[in-house]
LOFIDO-972050 format. One record per residue (C-alpha): chain; z, y, x. Coordinates in steps of 0.05 Angstrom, whole numbers, plus 32768, in hexadecimal, padded with zeros to 4 digits. Last residue first. Layout:
N
  mol     w     v     u
    A     Z     Y     X
...
***
This chain:
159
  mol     w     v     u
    A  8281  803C  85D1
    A  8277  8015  8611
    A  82B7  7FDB  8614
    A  82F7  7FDB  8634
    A  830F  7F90  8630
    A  8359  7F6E  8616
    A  8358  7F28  8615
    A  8379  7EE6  85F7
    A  8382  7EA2  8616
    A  8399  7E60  8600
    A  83A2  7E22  862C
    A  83A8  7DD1  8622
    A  8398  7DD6  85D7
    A  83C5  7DA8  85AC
    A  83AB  7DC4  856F
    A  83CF  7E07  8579
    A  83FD  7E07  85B5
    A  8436  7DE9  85D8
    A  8474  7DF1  8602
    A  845A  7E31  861E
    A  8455  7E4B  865A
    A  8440  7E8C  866E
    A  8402  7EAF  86A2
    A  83FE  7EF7  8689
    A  83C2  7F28  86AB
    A  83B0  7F66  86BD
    A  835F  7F72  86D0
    A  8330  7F55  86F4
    A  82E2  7F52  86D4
    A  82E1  7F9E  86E1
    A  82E9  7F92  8736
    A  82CF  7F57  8746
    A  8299  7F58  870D
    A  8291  7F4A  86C2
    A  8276  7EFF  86C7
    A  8292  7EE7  8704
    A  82D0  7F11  8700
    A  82DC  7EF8  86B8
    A  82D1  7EAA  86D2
    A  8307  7EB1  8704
    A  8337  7ECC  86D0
    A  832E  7E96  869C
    A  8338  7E5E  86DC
    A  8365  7E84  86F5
    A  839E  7E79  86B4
    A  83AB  7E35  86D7
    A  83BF  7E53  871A
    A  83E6  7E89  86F6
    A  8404  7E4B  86C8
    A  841C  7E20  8703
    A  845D  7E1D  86F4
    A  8468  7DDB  86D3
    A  84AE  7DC3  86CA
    A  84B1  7DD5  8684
    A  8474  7DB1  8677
    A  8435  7DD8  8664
    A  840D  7DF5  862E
    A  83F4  7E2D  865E
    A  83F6  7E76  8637
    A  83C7  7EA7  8650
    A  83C1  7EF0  8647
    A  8382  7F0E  8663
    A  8387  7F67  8667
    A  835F  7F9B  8677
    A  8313  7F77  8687
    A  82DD  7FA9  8695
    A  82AC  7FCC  8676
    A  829A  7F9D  8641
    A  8258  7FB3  8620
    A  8225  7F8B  864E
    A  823F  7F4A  8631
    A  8213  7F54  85F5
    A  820E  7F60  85A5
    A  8257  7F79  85AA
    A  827E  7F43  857A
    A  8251  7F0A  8585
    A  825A  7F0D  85D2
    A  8296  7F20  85D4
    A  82A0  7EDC  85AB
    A  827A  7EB3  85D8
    A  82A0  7EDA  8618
    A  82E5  7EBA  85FB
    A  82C6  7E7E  85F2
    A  82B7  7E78  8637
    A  82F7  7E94  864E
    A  831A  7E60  8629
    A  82F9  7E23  8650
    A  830D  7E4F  868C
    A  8354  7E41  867D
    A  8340  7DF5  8667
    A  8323  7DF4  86B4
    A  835A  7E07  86C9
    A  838C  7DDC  86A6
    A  835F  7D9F  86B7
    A  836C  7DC1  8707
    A  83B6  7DC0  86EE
    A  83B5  7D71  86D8
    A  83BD  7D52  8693
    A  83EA  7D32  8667
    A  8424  7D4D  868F
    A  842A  7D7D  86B7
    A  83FB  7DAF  8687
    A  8402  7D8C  863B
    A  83BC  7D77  8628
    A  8384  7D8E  85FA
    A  833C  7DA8  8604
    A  8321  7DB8  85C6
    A  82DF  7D9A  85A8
    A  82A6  7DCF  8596
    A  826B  7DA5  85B4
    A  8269  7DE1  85ED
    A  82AE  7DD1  85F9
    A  82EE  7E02  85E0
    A  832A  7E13  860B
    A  834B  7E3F  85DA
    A  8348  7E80  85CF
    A  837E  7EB5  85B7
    A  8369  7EEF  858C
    A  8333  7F23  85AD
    A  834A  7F6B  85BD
    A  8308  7F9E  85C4
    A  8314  7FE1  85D5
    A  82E9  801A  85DB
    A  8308  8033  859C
    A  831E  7FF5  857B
    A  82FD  7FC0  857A
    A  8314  7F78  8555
    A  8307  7F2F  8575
    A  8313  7EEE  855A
    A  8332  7F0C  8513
    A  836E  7EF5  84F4
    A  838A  7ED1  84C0
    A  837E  7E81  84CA
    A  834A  7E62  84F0
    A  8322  7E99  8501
    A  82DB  7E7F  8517
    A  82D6  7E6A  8566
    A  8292  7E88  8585
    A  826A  7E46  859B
    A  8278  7E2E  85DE
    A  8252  7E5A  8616
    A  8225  7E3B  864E
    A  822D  7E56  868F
    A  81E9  7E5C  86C0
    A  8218  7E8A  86E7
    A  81D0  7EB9  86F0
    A  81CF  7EBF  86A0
    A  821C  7ED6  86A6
    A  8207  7F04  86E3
    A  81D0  7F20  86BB
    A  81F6  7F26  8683
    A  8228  7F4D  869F
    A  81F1  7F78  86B7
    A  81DB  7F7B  8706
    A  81DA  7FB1  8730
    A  8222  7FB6  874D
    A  8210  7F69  8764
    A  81D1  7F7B  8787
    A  818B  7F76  8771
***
């Protein structure tokens, strides 16, 4: 079977990636709303399997390959809620739009390296061409509950 062939969740399955659990709202706001054939998801933060956060200032509590793999950390939980929203990966179209913010140091300006690990999981999962799509890659002096990275997403889904 080749590539163009498979389902997203045949590639996810084939990725042998295991998801944390979907994140509940933590204040007011929903993880992930459709509209049309759009679906926008709230930001996501770099979430483990046993539901603990990965924390750190970029630059300086922790490294830019931690930073990726925080950023990817995010796009896992990002697919666990698409996943509960839609009933199945195999509704998202393609990715529109990732924007990430990189809790790092001023001096830090590695974010778009950072922000790759989300990105590079997306085109695994979705495809080289609909799992890439625009993206923001920003700095921020510090986020929610410490968190290392947050991410948020923008996907065209089937109706």
């Amino acid at each position: 079977m080749s590539d163009a062939a498979e389902t997203n969740e045949q590639r996810f399955e084939k990725l042998g990636l295991e998801l944390p659990p979907p994140p509940g709202a933590v204040g007011v706001y929903k993880p992930a709303i459709t509209v049309g054939g759009m679906v926008y998801t709230s930001g996501h933060l770099p979430i483990n399997t046993d539901g603990s956060i990965i924390t750190g200032c970029v630059g300086h509590e922790i490294d830019q390959d931690a930073g990726y793999e925080a950023a990817r950390q995010c796009g896992l939980a990002i697919l666990a809620t698409l996943r509960q929203h839609l009933g199945s990966l195999d509704r998202v179209k393609r990715v529109i739009k990732l924007t990430g913010m990189v809790n790092s140091t001023q001096a830090f300006t590695g974010q778009p390296a950072v922000v790759n690990g989300c990105s590079e999981l997306m085109a695994s999962v979705f495809g080289e061409d609909a799992g890439v799509g625009t993206r923001s890659a920003v700095g921020m002096s510090g986020l929610p509950l410490g968190a290392a990275v947050e991410i948020e997403g923008m996907f065209e889904i089937d109706a």
